[in-house]
N, C-alpha and C positions, 0 to 999 in steps of 0.2 A: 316898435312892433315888427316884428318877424314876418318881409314879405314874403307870401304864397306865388309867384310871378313864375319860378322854376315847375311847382308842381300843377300850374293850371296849364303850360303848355304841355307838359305830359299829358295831364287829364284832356286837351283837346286833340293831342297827336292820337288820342287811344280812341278817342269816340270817333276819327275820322278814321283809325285804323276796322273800325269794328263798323261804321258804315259802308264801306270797302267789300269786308267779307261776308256782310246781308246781300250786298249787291249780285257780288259774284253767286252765292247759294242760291238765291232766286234766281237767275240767269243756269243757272247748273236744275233747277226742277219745273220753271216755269218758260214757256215762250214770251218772253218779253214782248217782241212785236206783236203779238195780238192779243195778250192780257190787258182788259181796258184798266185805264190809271186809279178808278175806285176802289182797284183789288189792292196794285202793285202797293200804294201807299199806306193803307194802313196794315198790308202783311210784313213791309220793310217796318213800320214802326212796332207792330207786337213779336219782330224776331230783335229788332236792335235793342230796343229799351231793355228786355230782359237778358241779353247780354252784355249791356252797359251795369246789372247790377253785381257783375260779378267782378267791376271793378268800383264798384261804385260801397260796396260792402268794405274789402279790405281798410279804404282810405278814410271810410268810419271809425274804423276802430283805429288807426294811428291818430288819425284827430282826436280823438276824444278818450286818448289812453293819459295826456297828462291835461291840465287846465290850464299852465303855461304855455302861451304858443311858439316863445323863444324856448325851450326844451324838446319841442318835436320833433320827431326823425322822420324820415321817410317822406312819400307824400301825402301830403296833408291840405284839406280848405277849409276857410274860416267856416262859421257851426249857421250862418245865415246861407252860404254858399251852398252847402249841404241840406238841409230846410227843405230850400226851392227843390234843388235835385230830386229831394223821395219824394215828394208832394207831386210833380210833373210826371215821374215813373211811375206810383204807385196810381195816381186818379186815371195817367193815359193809358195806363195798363188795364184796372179795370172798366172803365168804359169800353174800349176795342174787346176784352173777355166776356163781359156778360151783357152787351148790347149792341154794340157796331158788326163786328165780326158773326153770332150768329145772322143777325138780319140781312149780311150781304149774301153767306151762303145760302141761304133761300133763297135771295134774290138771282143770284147768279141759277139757281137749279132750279127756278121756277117752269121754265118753257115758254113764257108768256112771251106774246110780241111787244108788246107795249110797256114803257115802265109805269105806267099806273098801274097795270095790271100784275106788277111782279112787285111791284110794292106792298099790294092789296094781300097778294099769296103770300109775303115775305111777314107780315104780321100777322095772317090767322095762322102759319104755320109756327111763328114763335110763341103764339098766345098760350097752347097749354106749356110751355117750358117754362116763360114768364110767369104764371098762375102757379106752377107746383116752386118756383123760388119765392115768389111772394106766400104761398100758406107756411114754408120752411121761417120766411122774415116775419111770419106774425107771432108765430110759437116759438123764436126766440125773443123778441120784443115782448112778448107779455113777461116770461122771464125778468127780463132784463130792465123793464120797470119795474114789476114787484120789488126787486131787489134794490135799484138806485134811484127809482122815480124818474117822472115823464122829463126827459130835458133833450134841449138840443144836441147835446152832446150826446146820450144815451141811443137814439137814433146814427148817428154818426159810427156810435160803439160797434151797434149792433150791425149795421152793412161792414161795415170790417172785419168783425168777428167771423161769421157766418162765411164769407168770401174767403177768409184764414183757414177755418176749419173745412169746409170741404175741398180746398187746391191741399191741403196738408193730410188730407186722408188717403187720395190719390196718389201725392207724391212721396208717402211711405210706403205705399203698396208697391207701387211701381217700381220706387229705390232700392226695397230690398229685394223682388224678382234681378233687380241689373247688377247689382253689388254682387253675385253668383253669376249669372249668365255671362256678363263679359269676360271674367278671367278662364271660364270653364271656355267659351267659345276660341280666346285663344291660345289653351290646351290642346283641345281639339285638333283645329288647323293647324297644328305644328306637326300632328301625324300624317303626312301625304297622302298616305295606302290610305287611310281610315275620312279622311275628307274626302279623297274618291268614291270609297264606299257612301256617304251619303250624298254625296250628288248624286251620283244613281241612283238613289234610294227617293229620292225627291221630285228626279225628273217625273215617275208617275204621275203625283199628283199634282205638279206644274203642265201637265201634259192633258190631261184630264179636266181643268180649270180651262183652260184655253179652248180646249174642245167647246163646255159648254159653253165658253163666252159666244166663238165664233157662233154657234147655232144658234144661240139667244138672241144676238146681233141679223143674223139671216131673217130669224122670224120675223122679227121687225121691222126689217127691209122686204118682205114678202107683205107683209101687214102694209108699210108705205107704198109696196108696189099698188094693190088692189086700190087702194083708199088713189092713187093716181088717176087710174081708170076711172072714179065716181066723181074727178074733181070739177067734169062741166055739167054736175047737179048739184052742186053747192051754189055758196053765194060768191060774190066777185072777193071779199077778204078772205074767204077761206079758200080759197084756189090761190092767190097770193100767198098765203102761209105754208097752203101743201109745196107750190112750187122752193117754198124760202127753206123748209125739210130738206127735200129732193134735192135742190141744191148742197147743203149744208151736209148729203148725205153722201156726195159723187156719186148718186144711182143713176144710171146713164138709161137711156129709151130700150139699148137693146139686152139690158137686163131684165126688162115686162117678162118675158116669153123664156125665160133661162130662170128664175127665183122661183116660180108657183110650179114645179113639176115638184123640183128636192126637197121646198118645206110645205107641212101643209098648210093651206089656204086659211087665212083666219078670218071669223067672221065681224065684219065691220055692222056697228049699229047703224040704225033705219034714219035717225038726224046724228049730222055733226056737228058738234058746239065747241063751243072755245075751250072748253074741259076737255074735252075727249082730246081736241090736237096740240092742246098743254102737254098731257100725260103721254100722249105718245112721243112728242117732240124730246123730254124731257128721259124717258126710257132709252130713246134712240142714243142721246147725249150719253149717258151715261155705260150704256153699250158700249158704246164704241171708246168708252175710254176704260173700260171693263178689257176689251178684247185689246187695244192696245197695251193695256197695265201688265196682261200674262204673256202676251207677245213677247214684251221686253224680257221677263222673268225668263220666260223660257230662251230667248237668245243669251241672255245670261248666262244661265245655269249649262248651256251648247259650252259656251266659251269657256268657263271654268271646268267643266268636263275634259273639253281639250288638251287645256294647259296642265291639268294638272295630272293626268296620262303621258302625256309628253314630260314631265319631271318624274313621272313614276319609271318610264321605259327609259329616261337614257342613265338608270342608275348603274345600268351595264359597260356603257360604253364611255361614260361619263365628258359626254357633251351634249347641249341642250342650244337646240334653235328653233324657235316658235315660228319660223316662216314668214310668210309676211302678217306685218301687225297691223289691228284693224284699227281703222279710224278711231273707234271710244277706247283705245287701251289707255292704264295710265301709262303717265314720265317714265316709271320703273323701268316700263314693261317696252320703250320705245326708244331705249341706249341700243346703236347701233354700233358701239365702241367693243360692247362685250365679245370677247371672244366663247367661241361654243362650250366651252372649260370654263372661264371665270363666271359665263352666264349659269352654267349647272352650279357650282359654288353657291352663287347667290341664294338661286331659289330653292336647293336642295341642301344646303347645310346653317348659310345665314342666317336667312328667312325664319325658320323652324326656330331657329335657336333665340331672335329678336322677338318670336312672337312670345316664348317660352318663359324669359325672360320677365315681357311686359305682363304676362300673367301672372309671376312670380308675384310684381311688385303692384300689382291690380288685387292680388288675392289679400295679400297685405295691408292694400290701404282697405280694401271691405272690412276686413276684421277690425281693423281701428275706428274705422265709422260707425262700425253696431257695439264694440264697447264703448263707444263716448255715450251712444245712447241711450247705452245702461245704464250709465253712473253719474250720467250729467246732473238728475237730482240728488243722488244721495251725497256722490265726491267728486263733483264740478272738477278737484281740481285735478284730480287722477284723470283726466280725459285726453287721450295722446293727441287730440288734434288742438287743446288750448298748450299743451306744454312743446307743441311742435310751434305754435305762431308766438306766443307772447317770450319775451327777453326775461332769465331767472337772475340777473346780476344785482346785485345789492343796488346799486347806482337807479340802473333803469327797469326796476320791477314792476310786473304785468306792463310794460309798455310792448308795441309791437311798431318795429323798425322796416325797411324796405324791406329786407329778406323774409319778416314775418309775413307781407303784405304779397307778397309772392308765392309763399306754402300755402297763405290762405285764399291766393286764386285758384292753386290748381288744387287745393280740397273742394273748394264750390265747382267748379270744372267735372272734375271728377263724378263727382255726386249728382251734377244735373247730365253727364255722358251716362252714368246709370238706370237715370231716370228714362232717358230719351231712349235710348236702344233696347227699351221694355216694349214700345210702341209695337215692335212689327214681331213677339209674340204672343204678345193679349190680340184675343178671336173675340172683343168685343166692340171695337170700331164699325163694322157694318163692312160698306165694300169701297170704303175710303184707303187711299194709300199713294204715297209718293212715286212718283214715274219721272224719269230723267226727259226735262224739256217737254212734259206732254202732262202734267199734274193736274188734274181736275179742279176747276178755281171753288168748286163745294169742299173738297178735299183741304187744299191750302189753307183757306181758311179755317177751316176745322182744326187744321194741325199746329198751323199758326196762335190761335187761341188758346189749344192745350199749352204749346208751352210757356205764353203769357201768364195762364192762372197757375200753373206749378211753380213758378222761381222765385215768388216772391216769400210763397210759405217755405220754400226750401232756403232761401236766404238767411229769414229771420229762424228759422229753425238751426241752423250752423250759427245762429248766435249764440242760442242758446249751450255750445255747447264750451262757453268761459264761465266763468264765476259772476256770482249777480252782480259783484261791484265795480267789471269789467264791461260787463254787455248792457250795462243799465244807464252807463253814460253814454249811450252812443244817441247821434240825433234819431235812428232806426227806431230804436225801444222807445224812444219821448213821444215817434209819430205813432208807429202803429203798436208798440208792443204794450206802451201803458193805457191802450184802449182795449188789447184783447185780457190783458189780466184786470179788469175793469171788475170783475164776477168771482167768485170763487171759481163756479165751474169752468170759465175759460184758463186760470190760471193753471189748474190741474189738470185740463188737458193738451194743454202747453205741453207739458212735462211728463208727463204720466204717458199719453197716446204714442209716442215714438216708441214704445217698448215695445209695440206690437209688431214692429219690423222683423221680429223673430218669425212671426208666420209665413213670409212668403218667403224668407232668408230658407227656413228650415223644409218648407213645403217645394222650392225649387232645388237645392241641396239634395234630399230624399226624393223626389221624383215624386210626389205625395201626386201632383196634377195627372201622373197617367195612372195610380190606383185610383182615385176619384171618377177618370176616362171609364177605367175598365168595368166599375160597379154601376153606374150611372149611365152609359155610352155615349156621353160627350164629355169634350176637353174646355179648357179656358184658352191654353197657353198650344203652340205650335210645339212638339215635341219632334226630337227624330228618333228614327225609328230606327234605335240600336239594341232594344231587346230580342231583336228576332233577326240574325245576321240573313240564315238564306232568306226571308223573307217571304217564305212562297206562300201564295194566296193573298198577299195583304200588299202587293202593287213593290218587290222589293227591289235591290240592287239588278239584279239581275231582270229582271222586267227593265228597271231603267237604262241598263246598257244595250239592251236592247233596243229601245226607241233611240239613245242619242247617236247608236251604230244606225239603226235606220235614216235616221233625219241627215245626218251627215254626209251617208251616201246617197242619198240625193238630190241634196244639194251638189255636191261633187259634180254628178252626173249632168246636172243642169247649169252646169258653171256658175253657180252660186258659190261658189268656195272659194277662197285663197288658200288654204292649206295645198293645193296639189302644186303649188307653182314652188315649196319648197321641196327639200330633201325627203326622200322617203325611205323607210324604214320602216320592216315587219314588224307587228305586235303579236303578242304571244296571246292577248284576249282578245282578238278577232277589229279592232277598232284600225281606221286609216292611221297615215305617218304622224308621227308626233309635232305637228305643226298648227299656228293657228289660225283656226279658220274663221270665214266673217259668215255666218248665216243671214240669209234672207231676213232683213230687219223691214219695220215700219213705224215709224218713227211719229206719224200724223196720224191723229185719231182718224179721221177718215178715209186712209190707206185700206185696200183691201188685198186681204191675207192671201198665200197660194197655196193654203192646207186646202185640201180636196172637203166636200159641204159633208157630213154624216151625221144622221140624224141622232141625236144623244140619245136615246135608250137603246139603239141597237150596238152604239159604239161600248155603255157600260157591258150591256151584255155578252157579248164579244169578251170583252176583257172578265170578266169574271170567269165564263166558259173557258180563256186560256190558264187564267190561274188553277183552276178546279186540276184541269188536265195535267200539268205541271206539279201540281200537288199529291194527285194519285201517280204521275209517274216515281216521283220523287219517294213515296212512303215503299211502295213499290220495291225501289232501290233498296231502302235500307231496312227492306223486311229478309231481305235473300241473307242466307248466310254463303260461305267460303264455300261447298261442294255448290249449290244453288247456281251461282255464278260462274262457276267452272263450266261447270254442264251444260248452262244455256251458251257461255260463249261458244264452247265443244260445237253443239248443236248449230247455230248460226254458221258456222264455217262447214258443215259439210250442206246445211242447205244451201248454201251460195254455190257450191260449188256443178256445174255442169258438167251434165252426161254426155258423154260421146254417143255416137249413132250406134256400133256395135254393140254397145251394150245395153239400149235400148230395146235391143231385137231379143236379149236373151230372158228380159223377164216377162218376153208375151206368154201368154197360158195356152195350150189348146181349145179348141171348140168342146171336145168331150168333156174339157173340165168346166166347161163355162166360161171361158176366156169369147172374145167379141176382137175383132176384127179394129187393131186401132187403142185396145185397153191394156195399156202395158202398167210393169209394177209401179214404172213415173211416168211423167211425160217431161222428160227434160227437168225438172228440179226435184229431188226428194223431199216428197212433204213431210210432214210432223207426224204423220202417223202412219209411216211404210215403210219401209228399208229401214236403214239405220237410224231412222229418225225415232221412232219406238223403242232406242233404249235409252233415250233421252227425255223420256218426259212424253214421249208423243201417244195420241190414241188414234187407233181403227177410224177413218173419215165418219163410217154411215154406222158407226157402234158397233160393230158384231167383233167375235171373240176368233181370232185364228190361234187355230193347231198345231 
């Protein structure tokens, strides 16, 4: 018998390679040091396991491509070896997705001091989610007896099925939004001018989000200020909790008297109970990781602003030095080898062309993905993704060797990168979202779990796309696949449901999401806003270069910058040297911001009132024809221009004619409706008609 000795130390060099890079990604969104260990362990095990199955797929199908184990290629483990593997992945998978994982995220966002008490909230807040999956498990379980009668196995069928089918309805919708969006995104960014243009176009509404966070965060520190004041009329635990707030919030003593002028005062109920300083405690929380989350966005979208101004402006001169680099730059970006010429190179000719490139071959493998899923029932074998893995040689037909075992990692790769970078333009997550080193442990877990219940239906769905007598030996189909075709209807929705990837393929493609915005006026998905280049009224490019020229000089002014310590060099759109700059970061959720406090309705208003004005200037513009323009420019220039004193004297009038002492034809500028101002457009001041 043919030892397995070679491919088992792969398979554990890889699982430790792959717990390696959990490690590091959570160190890259989570503070390690004061995420408690309840979280850290089971979010390392619902991001590892489901990356272990993307190697754990391939070596299924070489194992069980021939029944001889001295003819196998590649690597391979014996079919008990493999057994344990999906049975460990699959049961630790769904336990952490539909029971561990939400119960912790309520726990952790509960506010309670106590963990009985965050316990107690951690299950009434899962009991209606729990109640609407178990009425979903009864109505398919009645099914599913009718059909094969009451057995232990049919229960079994049925939590499999049901847990299949809904991670696999998700992870179609989502696949086919990302199968378009990432090759289009790195289109996009390959045009410099036109990724500036929507930076700009974004900072608005990065800028505006921030706003309200910060306010909504003030209220609440206004709201904990008051509720400080009342804390020696509570009881001795609830002045213990206020001060563990207050703490937890840096609101310092000589903030009392500085927070209740700028927001207004809110009113605190007549008793405090463990509810009321749950729901505040628990608001505050999530504030302040609200106002950190757009913080970061917005230094973000600063720095990318910069940089890519700075590759826009030195296409003239064609050297390119980003000044000093900021502490989070990547590797790329912190070769100090480059010379100011090979660095422009890179980022202005390479870059573009590497991104261009991988779109090329990104657009490519989409298209191969959504025909396999057309044809995988009718002509299996026409599917470019089983004639790209499995070997056509007489010798070794339908087997799949190392090389096969390798296309068909990065086709699962591929396909769960599609899935994942769907996440941050679906506007249906709430106000959950990844932040670098500061990620909200309700958030992690949330996201954590997403992508535990999608890989497995995306796994065994990429089985599906070989022939039956290829994918049916695999130990995958024996575990879960000959449970979900257990029915007629699960089988045919195996097969049949992937077709529907054409909808969000074709509805992100066409832009179908911002007609549905426009008739409707709301969106699903984060669009950019390149139907309307000047943008005016609706928050555009030019609005946003505006704020990141504001914010930058600034910060300048206030030695928040590093850009001024490089080279300078004029820009021709009004923005500093082409250098990069570090803006004013805050990195702790409990840092407080140095944007000045503005009450949000008067900050919207404000900003609508500029756009309006900007708007009527603007239609203004382009209602004047050629003479129109001529005449007003004509006109502006002799009203700028000043009178001497002598000449002053000669259009005074006499008294007999009604002239006054003092009442000359100007006073030092000619108005619009006197001298020569009158053949240009101009009328009589007080209306009357001269002679």
């Amino acid at each position: 018998m043919k030892s397995s000795l070679g491919s088992d130390a792969f398979a554990l060099l890889a699982l430790a390679f792959i717990s390696l890079f959990v490690l590091l990604l959570l160190r890259h969104f989570l503070p390690l040091r004061t995420t408690p260990a309840y979280l850290i362990l089971p979010i390392f095990l619902s991001l590892a396991l489901p990356i272990s199955i993307i190697l754990l797929v391939p070596i299924d199908l070489a194992s069980s491509s021939r029944p001889d184990e001295e003819a196998l290629r590649g690597i391979w483990l014996p079919e008990g070896v493999r057994l344990v593997a999906w049975r460990l992945t699959y049961w630790l998978t769904f336990a952490l997705t539909w029971i561990i994982l939400p119960l912790l995220g309520e726990y952790t966002d509960s506010g309670y001091r106590t963990p009985k008490d965050r316990i107690t909230y951690s299950l009434r807040s899962n009991a209606r989610y729990q109640l609407i999956v178990l009425a979903c498990a009864a109505a398919g379980g009645i099914y599913i007896f009718l059909q094969n009668g009451f057995a232990g196995g049919s229960v079994k069928s049925l939590v499999m099925a049901l847990a299949y089918c809904w991670g696999l309805i998700m992870a179609i919708y989502l696949m086919g939004h990302g199968l378009v969006a990432v090759p289009r995104r790195l289109f996009r960014n390959a045009n410099v001018v036109g990724r500036l243009k929507r930076i700009q176009c974004n900072a608005p509404k990065v800028n505006d989000r921030l706003s309200d966070a910060t306010t909504e965060l003030e209220e609440l520190e206004a709201q904990l200020t008051q509720l400080r004041k009342r804390k020696n009329a509570v009881s001795r635990d609830h002045e213990e909790w206020i001060e563990d707030i207050s703490d937890a919030s840096s609101l310092p003593d000589s903030r009392i008297a500085t927070t209740a002028p700028r927001v207004p005062t809110p009113a605190l109920p007549a008793v405090i109970t463990d509810r009321y300083l749950a729901e505040l405690t628990r608001k505050l929380i999530r504030a302040r990781h609200k106002r950190a989350r757009f913080r970061e966005a917005w230094d973000r979208l600063l720095q990318e602003a910069v940089d890519t101004q700075a590759i826009v402006d030195a296409g003239a001169s064609r050297k390119l030095d980003f000044g000093k680099s900021s502490p989070h730059s990547s590797w790329l970006e912190r070769l100090n080898f480059l010379t100011p010429y090979t660095r422009y190179l890179l980022y202005a000719k390479m870059v573009p062309a590497i991104r261009i490139a991988h779109g090329a071959v990104f657009s490519l493998a989409s298209v191969c993905i959504v025909w396999s899923e057309l044809v995988k029932y009718v002509a299996p074998k026409l599917s470019i993704i089983s004639l790209t893995i499995l070997s056509h040689s007489k010798v070794h037909a339908n087997e799949v060797g190392f090389g096969g075992q390798v296309i068909a990692s990065l086709w699962l790769l591929y396909m769960s990168m599609a899935t994942l970078a769907s996440f941050d333009d679906v506007k249906i997550w709430g106000n959950r979202a990844l932040v670098r080193r500061n990620t909200y442990g309700e958030s992690a877990t949330w996201y954590s779990g997403q992508i535990a219940k999608l890989t497995v239906p995306l796994a065994y769905n990429f089985l599906t796309f070989f022939p039956r007598d290829v994918h049916r030996e695999t130990t995958f189909y024996h575990f879960l696949g000959r449970l979900i075709n257990l029915t007629p209807l699960g089988a045919g929705f195996d097969y049949f449901f992937p077709i529907f990837i054409l909808i969000p393929v074709c509805a992100t493609l066409f832009n179908l999401y911002g007609r549905v915005k426009n008739v409707l006026g709301f969106g699903i998905l984060e669009e950019d806003d390149e139907g309307n280049p000047s943008a005016f009224g609706t928050g555009g490019w030019r609005e946003g270069k505006e704020l990141i020229d504001r914010e930058l000089e600034g910060a300048s002014r206030l030695g928040l910058s590093g850009h001024l310590d490089g080279p300078s060099s004029p820009l021709p759109s009004g923005m500093q040297s082409p250098t990069r700059s570090e803006p004013q970061r805050n990195h702790g959720p409990t840092g407080q911001s140095s944007r000045p406090s503005v009450p949000r309705q008067s900050t919207f208003q404000q900003r609508q009132a500029q756009r309006l004005v900007d708007a009527t200037a603007a239609a203004e513009e382009e209602d004047e024809n050629v003479f129109q323009g001529f005449a007003h420019r004509v006109k502006n220039t002799i009203d700028s221009v000043e009178r001497p004193d002598w000449l002053n004297d000669l259009g005074k009038r006499p008294k007999w004619m009604g002239g006054v002492d003092g009442n000359t034809e100007g006073s030092g500028r000619a108005d619009s409706g006197r001298g020569m101002g009158r053949w240009f457009g101009g009328r009589p001041a007080d209306g009357r008609v001269r002679l």
